[in-house]
N, C-alpha and C positions, 0 to 999 in steps of 0.2 A: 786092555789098558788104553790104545788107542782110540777106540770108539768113546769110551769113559772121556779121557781127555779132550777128545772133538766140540761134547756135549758144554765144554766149559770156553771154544774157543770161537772168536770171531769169523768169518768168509773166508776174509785176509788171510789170516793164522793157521786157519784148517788149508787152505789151499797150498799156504807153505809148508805146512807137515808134510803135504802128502810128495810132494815134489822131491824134498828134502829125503823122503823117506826111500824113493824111489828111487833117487842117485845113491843112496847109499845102499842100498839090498844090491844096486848092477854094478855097483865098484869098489867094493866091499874091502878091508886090507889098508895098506898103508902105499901109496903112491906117488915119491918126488916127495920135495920138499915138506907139504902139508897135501894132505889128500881134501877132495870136495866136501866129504861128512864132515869132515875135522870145521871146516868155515861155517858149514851149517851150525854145528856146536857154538860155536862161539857168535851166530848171529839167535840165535834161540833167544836168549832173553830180550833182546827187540821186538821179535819180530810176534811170538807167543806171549810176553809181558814176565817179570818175574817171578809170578804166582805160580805160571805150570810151565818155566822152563826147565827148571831138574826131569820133570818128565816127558818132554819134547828130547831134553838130550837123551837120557838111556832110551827112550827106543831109538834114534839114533845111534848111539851106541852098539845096542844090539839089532840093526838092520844091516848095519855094516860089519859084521860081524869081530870086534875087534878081541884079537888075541889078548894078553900079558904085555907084549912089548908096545904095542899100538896103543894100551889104556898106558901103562907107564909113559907114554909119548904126549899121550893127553894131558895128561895128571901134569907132567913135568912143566910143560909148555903153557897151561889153562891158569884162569880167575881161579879165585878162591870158589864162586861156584861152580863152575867146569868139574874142577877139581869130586866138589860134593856126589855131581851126578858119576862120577866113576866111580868112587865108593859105593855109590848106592847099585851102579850098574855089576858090582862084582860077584855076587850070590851066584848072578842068572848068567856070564860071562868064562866065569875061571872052577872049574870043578874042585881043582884045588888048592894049594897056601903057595902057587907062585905063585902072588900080588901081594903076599902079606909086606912084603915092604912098603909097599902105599897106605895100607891100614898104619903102619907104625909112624910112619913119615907123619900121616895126619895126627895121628896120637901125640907126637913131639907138639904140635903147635898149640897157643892157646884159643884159635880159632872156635868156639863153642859149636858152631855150626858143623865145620870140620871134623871134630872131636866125635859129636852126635854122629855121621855119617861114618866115624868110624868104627863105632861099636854098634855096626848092625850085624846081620845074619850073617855074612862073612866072617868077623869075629869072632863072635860064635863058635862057628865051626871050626878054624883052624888056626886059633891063637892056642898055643901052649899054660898050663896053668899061670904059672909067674906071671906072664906078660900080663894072661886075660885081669888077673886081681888088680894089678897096677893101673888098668886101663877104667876100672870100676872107680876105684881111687881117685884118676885123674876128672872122671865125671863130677865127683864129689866135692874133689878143688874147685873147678870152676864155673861148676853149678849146674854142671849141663844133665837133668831130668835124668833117676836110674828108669824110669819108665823107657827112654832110647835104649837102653841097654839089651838085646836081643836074646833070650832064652834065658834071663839071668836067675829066674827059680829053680831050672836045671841046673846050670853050673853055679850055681850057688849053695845047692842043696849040702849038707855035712862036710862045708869047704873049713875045715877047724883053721887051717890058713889064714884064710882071708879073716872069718872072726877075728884072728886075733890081730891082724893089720889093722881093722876097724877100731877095736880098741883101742888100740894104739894112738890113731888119730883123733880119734875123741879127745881122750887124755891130752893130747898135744893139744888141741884148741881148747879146750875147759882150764887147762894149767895158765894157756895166754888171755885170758877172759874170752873169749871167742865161741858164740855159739856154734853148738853142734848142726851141722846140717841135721835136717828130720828126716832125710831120703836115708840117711846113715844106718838108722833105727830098721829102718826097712829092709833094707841088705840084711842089716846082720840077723833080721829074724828068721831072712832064708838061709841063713845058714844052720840053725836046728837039722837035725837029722831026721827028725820027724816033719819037718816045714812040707806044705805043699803047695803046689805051683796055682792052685786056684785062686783067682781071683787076684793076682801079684802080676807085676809087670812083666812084660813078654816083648814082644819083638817094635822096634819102632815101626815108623809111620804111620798114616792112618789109612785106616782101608777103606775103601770104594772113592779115596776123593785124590785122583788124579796129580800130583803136583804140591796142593794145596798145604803152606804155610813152608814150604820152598822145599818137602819131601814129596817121591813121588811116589805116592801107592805103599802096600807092606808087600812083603816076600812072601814065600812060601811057596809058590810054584813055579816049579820048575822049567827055564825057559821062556819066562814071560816074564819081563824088564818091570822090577820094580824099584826094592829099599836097596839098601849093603848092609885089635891091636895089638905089636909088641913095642910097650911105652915104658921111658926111663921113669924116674919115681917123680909118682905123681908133683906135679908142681913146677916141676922143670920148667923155664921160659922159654925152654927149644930157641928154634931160630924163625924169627916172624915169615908168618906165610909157610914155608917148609923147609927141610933140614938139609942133607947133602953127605951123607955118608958114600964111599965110593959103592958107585953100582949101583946106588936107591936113588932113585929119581927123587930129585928137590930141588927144586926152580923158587925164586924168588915169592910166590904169590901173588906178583901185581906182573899183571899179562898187558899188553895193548887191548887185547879184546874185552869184549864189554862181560859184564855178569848177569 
């Protein structure tokens, strides 16, 4: 991912990656107030431009090798994009559902961006039924593409559940004149018991393209910094930026640092 990235970045940019990359692999952790990676995170979108700073941060991210509490420190304290690359940084990071309170945290917000990053691979993996359907839901509210939605032909497959959620919600916008999303249609086709995953949406981001459209990379291997809910019922207006239940990290959304 880093050579991929390089390929997209200016002298400037590449000489700060590598700098960047290098304080953070020799001070790895969480150190005093704000550790050196943490400033590098938050000078990333200057310095590599907004297009491939989500993936300037996760490998940052993961050069520093940051635990559960160190991403919860991020998460809590960062932009709304900081924020995106921890989500995305969590597949390759956290083996397992300690962090799902950051997936949920970002599920509460109506941040679309946010939302996206939070039904990635992560997700996935270690959201419980209930949550994971509501969190499908909340895409559908507010529009954010089931195409982001990360394995959803697997768990979606003979989810009678979730169909009849979908129904539901149809009904509800068809009773108030309101079109049906057409993503809806698509869900609920993977919920057949016969549905197969061919050809139907899989995991976000795009692959081979570094950053690009403010995701970095897709997941799928292990260890190597690429992509990334349990959310109250869809629609919710959370609390802007992020939430604050005790123990779950939720900071305002608006940092000093830039995005």
């Amino acid at each position: 991912m880093h050579a991929r990235l390089n390929t997209h970045l200016g002298g400037a940019a590449r000489a700060w990656l590598d700098q960047a990359l290098d304080e953070a692999a020799a001070h790895p952790g969480v150190h005093g107030p704000i550790s050196v990676w943490e400033l590098r995170i938050a000078e990333a979108g200057r310095r590599c431009g907004p297009e491939y700073a989500d993936a300037a941060r996760v490998l940052l991210l993961h050069a520093a090798r940051a635990d559960p509490d160190a991403l919860a420190r991020v998460y809590r304290q960062g932009t709304a994009a900081e924020r995106r690359a921890v989500l995305h940084a969590l597949p390759h990071l956290v083996p397992g559902p300690g962090a799902l309170s950051l997936v949920e945290d970002a599920l509460r917000t109506n941040d679309t961006r946010l939302v996206a990053a939070a039904v990635g691979p992560y997700a996935a993996r270690h959201l419980d039924p209930h949550s994971w359907r509501h969190a499908v839901l909340k895409c559908l509210f507010t529009g954010v593409p089931v195409d982001e939605v990360a394995e959803l032909p697997r768990r979606a497959r003979a989810d009678a559940e979730l169909a009849r959620m979908l129904g539901d919600y149809a009904d509800e916008r068809a009773a108030a004149g309101r079109p049906v999303p057409e993503d809806l249609y698509r869900v609920l086709a993977l919920t057949e018991p016969t549905a197969t995953p061919t050809g139907t949406p899989g995991s976000s981001g795009t692959s081979g393209t570094p950053g690009s459209s403010g995701t970095p990379g897709t997941s799928g291997t292990s260890g190597t910094p690429g992509t990334s809910g349990t959310s109250g019922t869809p629609g919710s207006s959370g609390t802007p930026g992020t939430s604050g239940t005790s123990g779950t990290p939720g900071s305002s959304g608006t940092s000093g640092k830039e995005s």
